[in-house]
N, C-alpha and C positions, 0 to 999 in steps of 0.2 A: 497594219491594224491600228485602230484608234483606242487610243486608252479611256475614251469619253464614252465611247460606242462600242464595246466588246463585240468581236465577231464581226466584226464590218471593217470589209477592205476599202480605204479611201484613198484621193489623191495624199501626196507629199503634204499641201500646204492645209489640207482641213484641218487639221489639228491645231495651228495656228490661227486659223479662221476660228473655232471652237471658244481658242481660250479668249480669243476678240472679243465674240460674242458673248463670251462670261464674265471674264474678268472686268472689262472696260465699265458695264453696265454697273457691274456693282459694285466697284471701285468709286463710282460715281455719287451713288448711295449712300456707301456708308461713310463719305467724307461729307457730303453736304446736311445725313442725318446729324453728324456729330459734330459740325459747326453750328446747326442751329441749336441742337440741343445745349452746347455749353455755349454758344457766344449770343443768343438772343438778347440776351438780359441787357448788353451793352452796344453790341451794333447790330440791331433789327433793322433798320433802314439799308444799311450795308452789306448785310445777307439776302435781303431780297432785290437789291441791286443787280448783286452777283449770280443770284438766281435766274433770277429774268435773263442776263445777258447770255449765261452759258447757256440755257434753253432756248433764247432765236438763235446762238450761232450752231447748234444741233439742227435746229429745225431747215435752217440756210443749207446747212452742207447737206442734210439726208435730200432736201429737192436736186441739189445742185446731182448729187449721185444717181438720183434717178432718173432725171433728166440724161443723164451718159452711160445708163444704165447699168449700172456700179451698184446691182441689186444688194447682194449681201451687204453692202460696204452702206448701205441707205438701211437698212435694217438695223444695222448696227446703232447709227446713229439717233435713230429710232427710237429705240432699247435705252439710249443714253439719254435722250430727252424725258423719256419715263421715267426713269430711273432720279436723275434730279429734281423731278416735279416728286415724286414719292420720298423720296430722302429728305425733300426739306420740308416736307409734309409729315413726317414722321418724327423729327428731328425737332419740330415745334411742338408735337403734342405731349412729347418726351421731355423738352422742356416746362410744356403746358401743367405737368402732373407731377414734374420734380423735382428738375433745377429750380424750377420760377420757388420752390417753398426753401429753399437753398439762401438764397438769393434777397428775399422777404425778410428772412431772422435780422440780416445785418442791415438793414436800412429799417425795419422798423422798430418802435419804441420797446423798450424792458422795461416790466414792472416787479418789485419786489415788496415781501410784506404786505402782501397783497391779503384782505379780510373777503370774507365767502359774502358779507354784506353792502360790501359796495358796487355801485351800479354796476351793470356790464360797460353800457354807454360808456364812463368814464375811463374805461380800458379799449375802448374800439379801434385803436391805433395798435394794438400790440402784437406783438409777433411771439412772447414768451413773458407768461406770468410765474413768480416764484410768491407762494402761499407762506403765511404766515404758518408757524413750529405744527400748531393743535387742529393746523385743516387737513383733511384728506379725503378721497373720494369717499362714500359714506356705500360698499359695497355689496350689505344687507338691501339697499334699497335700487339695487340696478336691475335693469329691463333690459329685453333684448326683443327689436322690433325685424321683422322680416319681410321685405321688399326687394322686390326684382333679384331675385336670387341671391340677396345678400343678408347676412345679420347684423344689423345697426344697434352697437350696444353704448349704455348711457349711465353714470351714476352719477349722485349729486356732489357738489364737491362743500363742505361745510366743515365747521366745527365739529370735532368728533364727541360724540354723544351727548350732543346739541339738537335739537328741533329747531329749525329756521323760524322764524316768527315770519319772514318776509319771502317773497318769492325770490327762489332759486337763481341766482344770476350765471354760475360757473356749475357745469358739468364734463367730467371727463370720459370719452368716448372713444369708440376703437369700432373697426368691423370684424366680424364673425372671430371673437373672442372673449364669447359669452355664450352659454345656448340654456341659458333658463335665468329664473332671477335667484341673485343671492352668488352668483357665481360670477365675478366680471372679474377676470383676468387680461384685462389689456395693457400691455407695454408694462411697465413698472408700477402698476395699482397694488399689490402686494408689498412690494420694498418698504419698509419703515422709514427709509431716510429719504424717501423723494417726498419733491414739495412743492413741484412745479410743473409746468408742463406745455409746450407748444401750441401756439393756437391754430383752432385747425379753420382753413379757409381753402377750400373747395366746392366740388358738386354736392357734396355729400351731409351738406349741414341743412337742409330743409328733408332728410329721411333723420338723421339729430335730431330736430327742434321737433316734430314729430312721436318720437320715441319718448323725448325729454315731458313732451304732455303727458303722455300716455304713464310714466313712470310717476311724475308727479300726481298725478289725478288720485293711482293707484296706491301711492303711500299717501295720502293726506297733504301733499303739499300742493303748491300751486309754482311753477314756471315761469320766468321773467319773458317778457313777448319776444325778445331777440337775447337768451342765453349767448354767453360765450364758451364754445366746445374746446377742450383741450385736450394734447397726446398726455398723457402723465407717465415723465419721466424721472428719471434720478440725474442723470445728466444731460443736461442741454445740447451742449457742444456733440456730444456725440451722435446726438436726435438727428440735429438737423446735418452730418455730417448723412447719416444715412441717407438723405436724398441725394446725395449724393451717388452712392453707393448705387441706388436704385436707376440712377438715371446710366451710369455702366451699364447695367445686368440689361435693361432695356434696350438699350444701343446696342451691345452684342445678340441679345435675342432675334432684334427685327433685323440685323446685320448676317444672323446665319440665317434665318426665313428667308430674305430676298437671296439670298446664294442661291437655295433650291429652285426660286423662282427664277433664276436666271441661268439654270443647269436646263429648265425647261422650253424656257422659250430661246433657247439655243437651238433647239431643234425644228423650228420653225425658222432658222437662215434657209434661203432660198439653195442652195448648194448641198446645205446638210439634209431636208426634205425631199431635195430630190435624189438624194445616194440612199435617204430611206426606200422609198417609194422602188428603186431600183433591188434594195437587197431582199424586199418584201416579195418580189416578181409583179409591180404595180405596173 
């Protein structure tokens, strides 16, 4: 009996063959997704070296196999080529969305004492602004704007119980952690002692600078042309440790995904299809 295939009588070595076809494949994956997600940053040249070479010598041995007709065993390899073309394809977007903001903090600029008056522009190197004692997001005046299925929320970041005289340079923003205005609870915008806050540089800052019109328009202000977005936190350090965090949970997630995905196309080896096909009366 197969512990893969309940109820199905197979030879001695399919079950061996089984775990080939599962484990190899995605063994394959989740080492190459988790090289490139934590090693891009510093050898991208060298991962995709290694990329490339393990997928022609895959590609070599599955012809060489077919060629001697070593079906399953070209299957296999198959499976393995995929499998490394998706793993480091994964592994980069994974970096693309979390280590890379990881990564960003330490090599780019800190500003401190930062005034809600001074340009954006003169801050556009930064990776983490710490606001002067009397600034804080100003969370009477946040909006929450809704695209593609998301909530894009935004408040101004100023003097407190100040009127800007000039447009808006610093707002602090978060997704779907607001659903009306007056209500912006994102990251630590409540805390009395945070005073700073990450900057944010992703996809996600042209549905921001968006919202940030729409909110200034809506309270009487006006919006600097390229605001800078920030997470507002209390502690830094611990901000950007979370992408950290993030880029784990993601690696393990797409790491049990492709498991299933490779429980499935297990069953498409030439050997295992055909012991289907047999216990079905095919």
């Amino acid at each position: 009996m197969s512990p893969l295939l309940p109820g199905l009588v197979v030879h001695d070595n399919l079950n061996r063959l089984l775990i080939k076809v599962i484990c190899g494949p995605w063994m394959l994956f989740t080492v190459f997704s988790l090289f490139f997600a934590y090693l891009w940053y510093s050898l991208p040249h060298i991962l995709v070296l290694i990329s490339a070479v393990a997928f022609a010598a895959n590609v070599t041995r599955c012809v060489l196999r077919v060629m001697s007709r070593l079906h399953d065993r070209a299957y296999i390899c198959a499976l393995c080529g995929v499998a490394i073309v998706l793993g480091s394809v994964a592994g980069w977007y994974n970096f693309t969305i979390n280590a890379r903001h990881y990564h960003e903090f330490g090599d780019r600029r800190h500003y401190t004492n930062v005034w809600p008056e001074e340009s954006a522009d003169s801050h556009r190197d930064a990776s983490a602004l710490v606001f002067s004692a009397t600034v804080k997001p100003d969370v009477t005046l946040a909006l929450a704007y809704h695209a593609l299925g998301t909530t894009y929320c935004v408040a101004p970041i100023k003097i407190w119980g100040v009127q800007p005289k000039n447009a808006v340079q610093y707002w602090a923003a978060g997704k779907d952690c607001c659903d009306s205005r007056n209500n912006f609870r994102c990251d630590d915008a409540w805390v009395p002692k945070a005073r700073g806050g990450l900057v944010i540089s992703n996809g996600d800052q042209p549905y921001y600078a968006q919202a940030a019109k729409i909110a200034a328009a809506t309270a009487g202000l006006t919006s600097a042309p390229e605001p800078i977005f920030v997470q507002w936190v209390l502690d830094l350090g611990r901000a950007r440790n979370r992408f950290l965090e993030k880029t784990a949970v993601f690696w393990v997630l797409t790491s049990l995904t492709y498991l299933a995905i490779s429980v499935i196309l297990a069953l498409g080896a030439p050997k295992v299809a055909k012991l289907l096909m047999r216990s079905t009366g095919r």
